[in-house]
HTML snippet that shows the backbone in 3Dmol.js (N, CA, C, O; Angstrom):
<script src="https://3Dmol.org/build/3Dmol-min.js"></script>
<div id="view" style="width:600px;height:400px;position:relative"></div>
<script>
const pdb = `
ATOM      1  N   UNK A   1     101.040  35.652  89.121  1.00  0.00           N
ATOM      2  CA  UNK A   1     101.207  34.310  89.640  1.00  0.00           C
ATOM      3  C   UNK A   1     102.650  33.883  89.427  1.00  0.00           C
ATOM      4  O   UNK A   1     103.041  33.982  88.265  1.00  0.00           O
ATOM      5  N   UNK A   2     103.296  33.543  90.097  1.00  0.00           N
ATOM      6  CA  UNK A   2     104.693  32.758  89.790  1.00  0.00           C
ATOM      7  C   UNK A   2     104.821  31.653  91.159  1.00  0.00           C
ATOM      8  O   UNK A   2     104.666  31.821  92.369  1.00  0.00           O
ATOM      9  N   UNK A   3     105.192  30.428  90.295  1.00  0.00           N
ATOM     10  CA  UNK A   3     105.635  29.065  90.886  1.00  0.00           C
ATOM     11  C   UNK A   3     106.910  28.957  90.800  1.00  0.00           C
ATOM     12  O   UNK A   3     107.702  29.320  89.930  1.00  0.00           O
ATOM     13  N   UNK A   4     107.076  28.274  92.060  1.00  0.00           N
ATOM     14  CA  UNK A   4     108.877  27.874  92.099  1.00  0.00           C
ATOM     15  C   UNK A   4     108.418  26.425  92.343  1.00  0.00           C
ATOM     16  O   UNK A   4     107.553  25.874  93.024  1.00  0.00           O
ATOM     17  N   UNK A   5     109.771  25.904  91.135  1.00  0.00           N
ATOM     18  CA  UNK A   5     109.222  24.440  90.735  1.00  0.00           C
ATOM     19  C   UNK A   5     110.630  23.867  91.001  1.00  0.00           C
ATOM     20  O   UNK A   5     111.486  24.510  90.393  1.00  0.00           O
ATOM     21  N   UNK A   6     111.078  22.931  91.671  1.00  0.00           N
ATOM     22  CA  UNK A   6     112.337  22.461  91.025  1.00  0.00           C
ATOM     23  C   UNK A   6     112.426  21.641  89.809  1.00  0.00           C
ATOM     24  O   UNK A   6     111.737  20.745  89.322  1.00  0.00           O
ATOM     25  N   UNK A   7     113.637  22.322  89.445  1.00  0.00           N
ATOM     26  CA  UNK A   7     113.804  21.934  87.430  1.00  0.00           C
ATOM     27  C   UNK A   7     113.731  20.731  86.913  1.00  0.00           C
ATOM     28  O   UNK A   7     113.153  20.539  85.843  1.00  0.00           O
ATOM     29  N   UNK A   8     114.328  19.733  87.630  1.00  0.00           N
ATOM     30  CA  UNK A   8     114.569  18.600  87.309  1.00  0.00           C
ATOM     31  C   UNK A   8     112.786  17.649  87.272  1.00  0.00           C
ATOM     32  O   UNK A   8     112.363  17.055  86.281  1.00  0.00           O
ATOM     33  N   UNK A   9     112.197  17.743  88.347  1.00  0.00           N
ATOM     34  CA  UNK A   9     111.118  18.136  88.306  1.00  0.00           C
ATOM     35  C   UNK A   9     109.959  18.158  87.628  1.00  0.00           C
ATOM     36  O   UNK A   9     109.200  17.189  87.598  1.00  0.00           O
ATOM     37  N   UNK A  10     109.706  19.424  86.947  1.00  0.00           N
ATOM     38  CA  UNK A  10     109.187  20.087  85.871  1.00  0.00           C
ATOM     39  C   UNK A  10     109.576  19.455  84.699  1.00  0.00           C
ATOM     40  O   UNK A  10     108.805  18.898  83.917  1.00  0.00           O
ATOM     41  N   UNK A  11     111.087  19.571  84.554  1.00  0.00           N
ATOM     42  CA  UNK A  11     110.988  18.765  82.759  1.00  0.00           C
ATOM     43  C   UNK A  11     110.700  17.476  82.935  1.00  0.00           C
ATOM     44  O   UNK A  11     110.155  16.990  81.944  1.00  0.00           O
ATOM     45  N   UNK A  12     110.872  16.683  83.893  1.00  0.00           N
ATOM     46  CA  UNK A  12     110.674  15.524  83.923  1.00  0.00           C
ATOM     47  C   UNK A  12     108.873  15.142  83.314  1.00  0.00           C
ATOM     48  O   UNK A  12     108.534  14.340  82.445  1.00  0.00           O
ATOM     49  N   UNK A  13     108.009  16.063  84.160  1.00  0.00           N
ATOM     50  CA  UNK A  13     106.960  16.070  84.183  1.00  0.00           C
ATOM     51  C   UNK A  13     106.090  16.962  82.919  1.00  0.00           C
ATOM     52  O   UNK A  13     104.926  16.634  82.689  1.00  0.00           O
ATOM     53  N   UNK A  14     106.616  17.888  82.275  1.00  0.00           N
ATOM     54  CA  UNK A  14     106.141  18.806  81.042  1.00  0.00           C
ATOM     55  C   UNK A  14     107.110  17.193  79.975  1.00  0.00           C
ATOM     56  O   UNK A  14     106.269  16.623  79.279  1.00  0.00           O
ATOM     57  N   UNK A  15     108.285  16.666  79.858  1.00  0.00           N
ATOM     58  CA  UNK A  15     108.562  15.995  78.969  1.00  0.00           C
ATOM     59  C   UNK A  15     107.374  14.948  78.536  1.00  0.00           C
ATOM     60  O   UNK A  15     106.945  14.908  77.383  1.00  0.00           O
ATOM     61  N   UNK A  16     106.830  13.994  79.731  1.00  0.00           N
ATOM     62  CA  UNK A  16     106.028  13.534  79.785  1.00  0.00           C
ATOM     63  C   UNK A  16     104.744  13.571  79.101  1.00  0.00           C
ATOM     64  O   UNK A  16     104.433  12.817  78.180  1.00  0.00           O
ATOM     65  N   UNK A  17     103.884  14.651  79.686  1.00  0.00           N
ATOM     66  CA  UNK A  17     102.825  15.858  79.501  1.00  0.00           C
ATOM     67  C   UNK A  17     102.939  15.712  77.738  1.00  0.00           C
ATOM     68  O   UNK A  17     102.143  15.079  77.045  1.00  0.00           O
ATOM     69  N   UNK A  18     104.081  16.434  77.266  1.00  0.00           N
ATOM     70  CA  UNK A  18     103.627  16.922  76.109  1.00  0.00           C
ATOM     71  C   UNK A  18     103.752  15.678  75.019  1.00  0.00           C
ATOM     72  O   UNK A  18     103.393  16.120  73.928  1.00  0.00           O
ATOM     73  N   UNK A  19     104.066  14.524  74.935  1.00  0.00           N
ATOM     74  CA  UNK A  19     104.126  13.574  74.147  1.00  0.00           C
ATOM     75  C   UNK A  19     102.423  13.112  73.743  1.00  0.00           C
ATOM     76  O   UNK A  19     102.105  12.283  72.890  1.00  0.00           O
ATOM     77  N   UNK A  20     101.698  13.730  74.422  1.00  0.00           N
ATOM     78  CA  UNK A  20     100.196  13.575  74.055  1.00  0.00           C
ATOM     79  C   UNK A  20     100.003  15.327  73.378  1.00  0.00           C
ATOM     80  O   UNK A  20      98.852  15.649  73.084  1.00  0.00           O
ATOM     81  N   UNK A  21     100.624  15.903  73.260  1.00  0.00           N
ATOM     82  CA  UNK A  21     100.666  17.596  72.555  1.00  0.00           C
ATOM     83  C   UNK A  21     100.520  17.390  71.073  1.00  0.00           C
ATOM     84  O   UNK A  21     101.514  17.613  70.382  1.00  0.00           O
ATOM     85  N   UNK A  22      99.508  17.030  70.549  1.00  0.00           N
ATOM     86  CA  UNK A  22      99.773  17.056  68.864  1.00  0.00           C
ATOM     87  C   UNK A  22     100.224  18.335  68.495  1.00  0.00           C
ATOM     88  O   UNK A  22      99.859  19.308  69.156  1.00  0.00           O
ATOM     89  N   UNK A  23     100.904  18.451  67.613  1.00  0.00           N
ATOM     90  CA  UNK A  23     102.061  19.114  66.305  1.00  0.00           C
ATOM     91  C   UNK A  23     101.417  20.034  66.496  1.00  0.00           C
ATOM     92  O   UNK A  23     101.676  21.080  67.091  1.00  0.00           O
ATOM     93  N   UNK A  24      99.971  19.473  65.679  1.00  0.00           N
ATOM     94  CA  UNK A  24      99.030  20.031  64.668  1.00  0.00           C
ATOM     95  C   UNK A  24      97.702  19.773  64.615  1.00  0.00           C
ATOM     96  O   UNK A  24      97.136  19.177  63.698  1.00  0.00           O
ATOM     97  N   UNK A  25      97.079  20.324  65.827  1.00  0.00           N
ATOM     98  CA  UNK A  25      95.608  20.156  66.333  1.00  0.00           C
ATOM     99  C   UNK A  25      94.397  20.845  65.283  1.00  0.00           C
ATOM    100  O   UNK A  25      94.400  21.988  64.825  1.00  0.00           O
ATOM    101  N   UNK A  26      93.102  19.476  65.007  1.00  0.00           N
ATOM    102  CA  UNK A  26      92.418  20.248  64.513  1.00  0.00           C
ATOM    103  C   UNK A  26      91.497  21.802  65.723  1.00  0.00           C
ATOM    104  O   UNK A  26      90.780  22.675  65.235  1.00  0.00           O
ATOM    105  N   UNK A  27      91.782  21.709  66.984  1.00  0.00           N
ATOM    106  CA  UNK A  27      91.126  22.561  67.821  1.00  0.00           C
ATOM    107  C   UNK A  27      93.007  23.564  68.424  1.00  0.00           C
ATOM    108  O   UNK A  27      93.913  22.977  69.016  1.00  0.00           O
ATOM    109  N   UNK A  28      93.030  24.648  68.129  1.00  0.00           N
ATOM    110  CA  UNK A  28      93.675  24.736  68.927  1.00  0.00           C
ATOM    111  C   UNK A  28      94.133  24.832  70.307  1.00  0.00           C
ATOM    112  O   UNK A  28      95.264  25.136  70.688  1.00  0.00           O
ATOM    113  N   UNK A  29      92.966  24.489  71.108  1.00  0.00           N
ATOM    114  CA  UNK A  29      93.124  24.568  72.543  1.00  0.00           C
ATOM    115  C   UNK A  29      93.983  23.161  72.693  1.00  0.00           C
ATOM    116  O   UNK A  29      94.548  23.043  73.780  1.00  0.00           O
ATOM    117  N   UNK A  30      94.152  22.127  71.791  1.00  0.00           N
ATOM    118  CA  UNK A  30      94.271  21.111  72.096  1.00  0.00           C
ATOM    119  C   UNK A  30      96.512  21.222  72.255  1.00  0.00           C
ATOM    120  O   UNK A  30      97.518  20.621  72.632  1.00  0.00           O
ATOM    121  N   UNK A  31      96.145  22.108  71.804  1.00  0.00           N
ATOM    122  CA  UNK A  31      97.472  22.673  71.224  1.00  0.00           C
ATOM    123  C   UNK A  31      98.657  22.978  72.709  1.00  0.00           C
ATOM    124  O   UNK A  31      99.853  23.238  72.574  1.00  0.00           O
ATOM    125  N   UNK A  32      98.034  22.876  73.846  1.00  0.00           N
ATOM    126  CA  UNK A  32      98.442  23.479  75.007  1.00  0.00           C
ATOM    127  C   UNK A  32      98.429  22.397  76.372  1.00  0.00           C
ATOM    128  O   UNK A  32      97.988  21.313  76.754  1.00  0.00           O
ATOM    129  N   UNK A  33      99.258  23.559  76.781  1.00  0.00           N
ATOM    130  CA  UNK A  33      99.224  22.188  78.184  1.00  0.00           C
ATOM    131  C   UNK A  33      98.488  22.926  79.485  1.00  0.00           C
ATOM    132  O   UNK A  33      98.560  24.103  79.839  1.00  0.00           O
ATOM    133  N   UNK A  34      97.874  21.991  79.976  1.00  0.00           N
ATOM    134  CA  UNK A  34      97.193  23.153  81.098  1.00  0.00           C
ATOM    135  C   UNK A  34      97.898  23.076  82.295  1.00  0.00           C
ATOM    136  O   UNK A  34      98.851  22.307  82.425  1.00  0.00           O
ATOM    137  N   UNK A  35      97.605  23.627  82.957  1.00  0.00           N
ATOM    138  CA  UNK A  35      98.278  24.042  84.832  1.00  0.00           C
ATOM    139  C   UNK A  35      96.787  23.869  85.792  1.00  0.00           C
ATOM    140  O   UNK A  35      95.590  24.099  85.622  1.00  0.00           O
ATOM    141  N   UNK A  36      97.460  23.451  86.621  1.00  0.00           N
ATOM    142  CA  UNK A  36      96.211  23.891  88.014  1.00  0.00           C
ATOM    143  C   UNK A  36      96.601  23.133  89.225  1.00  0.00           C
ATOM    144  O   UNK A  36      96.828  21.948  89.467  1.00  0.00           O
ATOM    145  N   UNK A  37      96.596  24.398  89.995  1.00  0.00           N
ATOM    146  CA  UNK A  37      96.772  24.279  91.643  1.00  0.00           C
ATOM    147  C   UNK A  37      95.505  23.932  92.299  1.00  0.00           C
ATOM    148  O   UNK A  37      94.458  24.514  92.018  1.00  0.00           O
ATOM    149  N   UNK A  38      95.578  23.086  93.083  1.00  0.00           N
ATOM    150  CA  UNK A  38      93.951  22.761  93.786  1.00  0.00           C
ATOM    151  C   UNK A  38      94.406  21.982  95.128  1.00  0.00           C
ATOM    152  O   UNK A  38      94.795  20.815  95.108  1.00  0.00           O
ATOM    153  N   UNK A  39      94.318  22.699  96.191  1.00  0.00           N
ATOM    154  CA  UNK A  39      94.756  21.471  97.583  1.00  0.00           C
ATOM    155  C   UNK A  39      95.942  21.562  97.731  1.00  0.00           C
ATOM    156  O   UNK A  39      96.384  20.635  98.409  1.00  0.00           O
ATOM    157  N   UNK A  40      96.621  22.215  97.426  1.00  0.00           N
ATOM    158  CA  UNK A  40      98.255  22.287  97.385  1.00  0.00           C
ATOM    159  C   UNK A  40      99.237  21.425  96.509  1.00  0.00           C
ATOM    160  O   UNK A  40     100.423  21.263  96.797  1.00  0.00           O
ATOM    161  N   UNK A  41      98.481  20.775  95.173  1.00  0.00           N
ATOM    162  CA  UNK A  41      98.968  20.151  94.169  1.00  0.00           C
ATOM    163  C   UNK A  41      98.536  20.845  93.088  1.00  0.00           C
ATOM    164  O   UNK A  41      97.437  21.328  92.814  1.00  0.00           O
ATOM    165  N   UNK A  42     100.168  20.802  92.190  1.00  0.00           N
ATOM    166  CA  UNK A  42      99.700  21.116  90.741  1.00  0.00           C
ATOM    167  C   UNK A  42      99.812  19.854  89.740  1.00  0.00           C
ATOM    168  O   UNK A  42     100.656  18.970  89.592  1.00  0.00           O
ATOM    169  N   UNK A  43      98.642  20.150  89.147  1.00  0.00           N
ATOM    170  CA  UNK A  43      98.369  19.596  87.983  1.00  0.00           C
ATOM    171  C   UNK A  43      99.014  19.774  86.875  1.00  0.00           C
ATOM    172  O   UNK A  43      99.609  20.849  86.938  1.00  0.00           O
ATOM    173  N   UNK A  44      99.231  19.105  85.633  1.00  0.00           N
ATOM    174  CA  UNK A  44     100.169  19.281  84.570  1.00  0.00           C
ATOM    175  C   UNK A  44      98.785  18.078  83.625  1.00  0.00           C
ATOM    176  O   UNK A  44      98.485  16.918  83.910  1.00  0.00           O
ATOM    177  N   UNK A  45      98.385  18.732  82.807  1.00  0.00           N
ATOM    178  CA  UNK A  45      97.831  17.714  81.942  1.00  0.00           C
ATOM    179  C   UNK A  45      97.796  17.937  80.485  1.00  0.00           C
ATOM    180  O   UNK A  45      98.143  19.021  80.016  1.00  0.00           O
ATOM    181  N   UNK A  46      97.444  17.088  79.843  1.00  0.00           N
ATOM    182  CA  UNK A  46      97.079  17.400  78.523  1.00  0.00           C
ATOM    183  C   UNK A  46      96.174  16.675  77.428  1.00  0.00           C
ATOM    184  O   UNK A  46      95.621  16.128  78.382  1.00  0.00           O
ATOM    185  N   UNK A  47      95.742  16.341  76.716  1.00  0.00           N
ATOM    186  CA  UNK A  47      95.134  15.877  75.699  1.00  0.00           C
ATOM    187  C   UNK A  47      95.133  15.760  74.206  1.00  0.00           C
ATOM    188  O   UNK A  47      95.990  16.509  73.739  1.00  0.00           O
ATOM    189  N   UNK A  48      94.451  15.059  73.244  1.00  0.00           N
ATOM    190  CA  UNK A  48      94.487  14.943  71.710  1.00  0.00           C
ATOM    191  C   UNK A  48      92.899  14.680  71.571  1.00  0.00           C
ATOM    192  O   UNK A  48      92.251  14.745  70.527  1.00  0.00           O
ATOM    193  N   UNK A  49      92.491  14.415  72.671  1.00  0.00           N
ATOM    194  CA  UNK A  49      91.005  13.899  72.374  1.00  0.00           C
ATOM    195  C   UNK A  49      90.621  12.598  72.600  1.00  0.00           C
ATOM    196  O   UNK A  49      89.719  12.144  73.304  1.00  0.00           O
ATOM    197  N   UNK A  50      91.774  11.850  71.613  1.00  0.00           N
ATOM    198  CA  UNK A  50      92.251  10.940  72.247  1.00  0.00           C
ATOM    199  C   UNK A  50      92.708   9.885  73.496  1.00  0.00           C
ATOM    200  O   UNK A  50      92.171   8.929  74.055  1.00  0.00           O
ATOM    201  N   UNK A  51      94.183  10.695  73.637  1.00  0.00           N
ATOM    202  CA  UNK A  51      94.990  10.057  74.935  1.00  0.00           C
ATOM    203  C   UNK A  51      95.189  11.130  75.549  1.00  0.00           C
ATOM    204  O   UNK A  51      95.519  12.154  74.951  1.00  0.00           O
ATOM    205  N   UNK A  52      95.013  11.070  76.922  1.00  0.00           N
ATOM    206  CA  UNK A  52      95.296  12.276  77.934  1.00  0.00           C
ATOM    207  C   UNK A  52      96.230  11.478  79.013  1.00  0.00           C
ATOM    208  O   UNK A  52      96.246  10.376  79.561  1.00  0.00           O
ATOM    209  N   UNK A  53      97.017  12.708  78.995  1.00  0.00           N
ATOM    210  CA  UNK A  53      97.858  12.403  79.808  1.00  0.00           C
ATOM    211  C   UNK A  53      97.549  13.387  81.582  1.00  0.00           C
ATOM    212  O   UNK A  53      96.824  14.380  81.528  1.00  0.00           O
ATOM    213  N   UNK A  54      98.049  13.046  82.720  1.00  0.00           N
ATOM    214  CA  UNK A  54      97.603  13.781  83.694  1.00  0.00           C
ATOM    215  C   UNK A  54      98.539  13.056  85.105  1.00  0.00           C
ATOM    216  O   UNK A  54      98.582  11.973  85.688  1.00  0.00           O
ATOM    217  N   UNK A  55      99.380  14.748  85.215  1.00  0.00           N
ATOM    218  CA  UNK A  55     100.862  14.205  86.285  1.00  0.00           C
ATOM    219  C   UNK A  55     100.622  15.393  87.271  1.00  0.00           C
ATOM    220  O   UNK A  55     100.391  16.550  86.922  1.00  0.00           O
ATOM    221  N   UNK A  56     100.713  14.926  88.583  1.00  0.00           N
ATOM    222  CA  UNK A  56     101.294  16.054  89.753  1.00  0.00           C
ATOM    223  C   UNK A  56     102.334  16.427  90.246  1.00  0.00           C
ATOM    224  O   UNK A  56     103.309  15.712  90.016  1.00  0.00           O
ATOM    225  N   UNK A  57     102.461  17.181  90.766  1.00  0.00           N
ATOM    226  CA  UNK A  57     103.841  17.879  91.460  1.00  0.00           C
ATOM    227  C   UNK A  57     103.502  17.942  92.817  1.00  0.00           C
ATOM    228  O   UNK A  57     102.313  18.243  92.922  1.00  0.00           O
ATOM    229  N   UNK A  58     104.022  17.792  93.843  1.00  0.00           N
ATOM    230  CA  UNK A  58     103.504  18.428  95.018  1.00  0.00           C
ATOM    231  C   UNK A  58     104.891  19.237  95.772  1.00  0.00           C
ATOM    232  O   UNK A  58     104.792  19.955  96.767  1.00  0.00           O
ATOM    233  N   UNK A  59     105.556  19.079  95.395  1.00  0.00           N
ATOM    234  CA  UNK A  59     107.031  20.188  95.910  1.00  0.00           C
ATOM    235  C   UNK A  59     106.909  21.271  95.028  1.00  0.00           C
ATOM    236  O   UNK A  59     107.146  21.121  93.830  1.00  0.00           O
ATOM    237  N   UNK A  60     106.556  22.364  95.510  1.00  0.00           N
ATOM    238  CA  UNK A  60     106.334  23.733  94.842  1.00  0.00           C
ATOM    239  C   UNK A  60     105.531  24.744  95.857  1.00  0.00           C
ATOM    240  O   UNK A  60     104.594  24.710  96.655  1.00  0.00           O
ATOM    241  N   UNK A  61     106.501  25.671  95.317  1.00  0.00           N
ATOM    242  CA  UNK A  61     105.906  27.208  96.432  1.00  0.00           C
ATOM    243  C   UNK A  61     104.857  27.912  95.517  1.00  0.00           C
ATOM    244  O   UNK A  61     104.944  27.758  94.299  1.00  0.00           O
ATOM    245  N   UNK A  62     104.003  28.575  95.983  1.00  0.00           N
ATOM    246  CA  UNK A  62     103.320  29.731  94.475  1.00  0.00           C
ATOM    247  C   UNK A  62     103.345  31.227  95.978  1.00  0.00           C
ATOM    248  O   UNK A  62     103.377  31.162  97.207  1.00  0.00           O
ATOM    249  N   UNK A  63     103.313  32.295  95.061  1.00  0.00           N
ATOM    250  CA  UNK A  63     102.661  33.122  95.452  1.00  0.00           C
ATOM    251  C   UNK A  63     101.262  34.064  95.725  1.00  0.00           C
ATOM    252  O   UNK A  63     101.141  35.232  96.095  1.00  0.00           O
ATOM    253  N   UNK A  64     100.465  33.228  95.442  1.00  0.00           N
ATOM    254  CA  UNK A  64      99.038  33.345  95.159  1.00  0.00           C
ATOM    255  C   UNK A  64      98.015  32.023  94.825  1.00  0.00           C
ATOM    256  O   UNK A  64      98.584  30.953  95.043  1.00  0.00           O
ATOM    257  N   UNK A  65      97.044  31.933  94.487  1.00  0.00           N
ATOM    258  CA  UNK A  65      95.955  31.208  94.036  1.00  0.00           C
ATOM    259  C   UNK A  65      96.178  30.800  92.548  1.00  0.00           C
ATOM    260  O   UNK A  65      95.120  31.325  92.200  1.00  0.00           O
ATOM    261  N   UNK A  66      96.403  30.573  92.014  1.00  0.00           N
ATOM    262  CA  UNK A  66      96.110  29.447  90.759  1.00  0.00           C
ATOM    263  C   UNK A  66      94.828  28.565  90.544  1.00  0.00           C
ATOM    264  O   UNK A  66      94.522  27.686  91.351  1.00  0.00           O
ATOM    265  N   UNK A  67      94.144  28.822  89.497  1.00  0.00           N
ATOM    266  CA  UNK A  67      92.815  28.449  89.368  1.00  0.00           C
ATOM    267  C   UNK A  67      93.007  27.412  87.416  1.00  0.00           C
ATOM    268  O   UNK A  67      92.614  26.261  87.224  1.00  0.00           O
ATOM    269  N   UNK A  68      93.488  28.049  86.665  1.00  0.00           N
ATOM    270  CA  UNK A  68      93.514  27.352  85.815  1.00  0.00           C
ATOM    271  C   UNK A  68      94.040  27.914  84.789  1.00  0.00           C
ATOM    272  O   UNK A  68      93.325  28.823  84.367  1.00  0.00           O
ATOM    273  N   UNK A  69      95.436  27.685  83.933  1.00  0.00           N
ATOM    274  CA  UNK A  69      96.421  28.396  82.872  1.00  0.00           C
ATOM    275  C   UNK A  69      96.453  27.260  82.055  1.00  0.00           C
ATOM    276  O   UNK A  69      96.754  26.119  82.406  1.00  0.00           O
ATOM    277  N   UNK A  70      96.022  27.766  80.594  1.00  0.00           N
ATOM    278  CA  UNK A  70      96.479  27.185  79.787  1.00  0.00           C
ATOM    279  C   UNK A  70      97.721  27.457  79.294  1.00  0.00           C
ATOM    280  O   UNK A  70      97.668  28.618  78.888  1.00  0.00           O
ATOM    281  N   UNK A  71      99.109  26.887  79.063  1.00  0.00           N
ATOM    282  CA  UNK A  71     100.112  27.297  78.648  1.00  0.00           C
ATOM    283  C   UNK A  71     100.595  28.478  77.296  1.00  0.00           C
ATOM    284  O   UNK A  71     101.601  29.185  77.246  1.00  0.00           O
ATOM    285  N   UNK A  72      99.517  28.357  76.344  1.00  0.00           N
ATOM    286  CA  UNK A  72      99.328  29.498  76.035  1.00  0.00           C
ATOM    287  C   UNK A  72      98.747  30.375  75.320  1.00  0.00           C
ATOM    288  O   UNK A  72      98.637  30.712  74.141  1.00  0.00           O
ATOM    289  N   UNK A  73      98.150  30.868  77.097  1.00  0.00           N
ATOM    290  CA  UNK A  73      97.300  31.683  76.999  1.00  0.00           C
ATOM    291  C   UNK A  73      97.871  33.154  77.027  1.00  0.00           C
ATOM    292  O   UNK A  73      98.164  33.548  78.155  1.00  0.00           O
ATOM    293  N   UNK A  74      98.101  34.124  75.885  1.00  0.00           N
ATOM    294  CA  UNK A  74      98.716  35.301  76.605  1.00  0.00           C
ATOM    295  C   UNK A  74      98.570  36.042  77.677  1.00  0.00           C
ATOM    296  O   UNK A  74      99.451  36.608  78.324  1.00  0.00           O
ATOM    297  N   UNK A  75      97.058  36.018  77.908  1.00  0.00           N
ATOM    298  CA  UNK A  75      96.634  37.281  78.564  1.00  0.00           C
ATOM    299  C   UNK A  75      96.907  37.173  80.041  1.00  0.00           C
ATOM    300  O   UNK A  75      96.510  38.038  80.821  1.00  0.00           O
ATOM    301  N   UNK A  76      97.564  36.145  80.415  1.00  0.00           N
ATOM    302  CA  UNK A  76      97.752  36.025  81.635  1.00  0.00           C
ATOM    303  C   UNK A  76      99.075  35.473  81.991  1.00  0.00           C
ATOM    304  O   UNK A  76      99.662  34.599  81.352  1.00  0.00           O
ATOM    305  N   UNK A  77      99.618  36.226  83.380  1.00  0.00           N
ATOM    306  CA  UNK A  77     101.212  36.260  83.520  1.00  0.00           C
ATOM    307  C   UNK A  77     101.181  34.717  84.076  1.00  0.00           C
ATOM    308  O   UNK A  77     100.332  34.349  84.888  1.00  0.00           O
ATOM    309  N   UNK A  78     102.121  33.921  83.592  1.00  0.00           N
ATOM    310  CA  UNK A  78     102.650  32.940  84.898  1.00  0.00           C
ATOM    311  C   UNK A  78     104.037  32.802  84.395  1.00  0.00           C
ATOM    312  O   UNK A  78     104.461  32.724  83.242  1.00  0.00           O
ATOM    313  N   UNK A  79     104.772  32.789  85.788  1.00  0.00           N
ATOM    314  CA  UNK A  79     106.457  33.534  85.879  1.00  0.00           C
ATOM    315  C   UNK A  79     106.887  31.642  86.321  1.00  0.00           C
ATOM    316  O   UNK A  79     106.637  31.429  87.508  1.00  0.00           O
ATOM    317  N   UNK A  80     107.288  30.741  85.782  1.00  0.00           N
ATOM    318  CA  UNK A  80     107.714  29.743  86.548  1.00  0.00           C
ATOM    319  C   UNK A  80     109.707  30.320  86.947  1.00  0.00           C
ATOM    320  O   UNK A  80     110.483  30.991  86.267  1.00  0.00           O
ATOM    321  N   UNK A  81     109.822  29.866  87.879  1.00  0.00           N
ATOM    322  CA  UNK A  81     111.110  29.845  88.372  1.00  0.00           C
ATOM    323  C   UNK A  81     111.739  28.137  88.852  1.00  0.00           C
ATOM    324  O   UNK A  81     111.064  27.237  89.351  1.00  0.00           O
ATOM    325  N   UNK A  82     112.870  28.111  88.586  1.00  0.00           N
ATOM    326  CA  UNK A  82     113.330  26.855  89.025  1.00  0.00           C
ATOM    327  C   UNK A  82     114.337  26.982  90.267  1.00  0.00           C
ATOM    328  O   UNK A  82     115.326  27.707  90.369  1.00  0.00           O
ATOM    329  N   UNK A  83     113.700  25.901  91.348  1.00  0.00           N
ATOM    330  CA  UNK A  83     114.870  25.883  92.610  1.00  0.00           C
ATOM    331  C   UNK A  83     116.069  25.210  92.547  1.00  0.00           C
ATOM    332  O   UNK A  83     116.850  25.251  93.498  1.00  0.00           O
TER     333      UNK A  83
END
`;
const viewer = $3Dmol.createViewer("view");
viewer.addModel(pdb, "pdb");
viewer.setStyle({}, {cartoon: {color: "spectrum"}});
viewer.zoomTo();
viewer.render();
</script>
């Protein structure tokens, strides 16, 4: 999978995103930020349990299907590139 995102963009939107990212989660899934393409928008969200946060992008190319990445997750490639 690899997305071309423009940069300015992306940090704007992961800066955002991760201010709901606790440090130091009692779950570690909580620990991550997720991804997801659906309709030709990606998703950027995140949570504490708490407060969730939840931003789109819609300027972005992919080369394939995107279904759902947690940021990190090893076992699976995602290549972001910036335009």
């Amino acid at each position: 999978m690899k997305l071309t995102i423009p940069k300015n963009e992306l940090a704007t939107k992961l800066s955002m995103v991760s201010k709901v990212v606790p440090a130091k989660a009692v779950k570690a899934i909580l620990q991550g930020i997720l991804f997801k393409v659906s309709d030709g928008v990606l998703t950027i969200s995140a949570t504490d349990l708490e407060t969730g946060f939840v931003t789109e992008i819609r300027e972005f190319t992919t080369d394939g299907e995107l279904s759902l990445i947690h940021i990190s997750e090893p076992t699976r490639p995602l290549y972001i590139s910036y335009a």
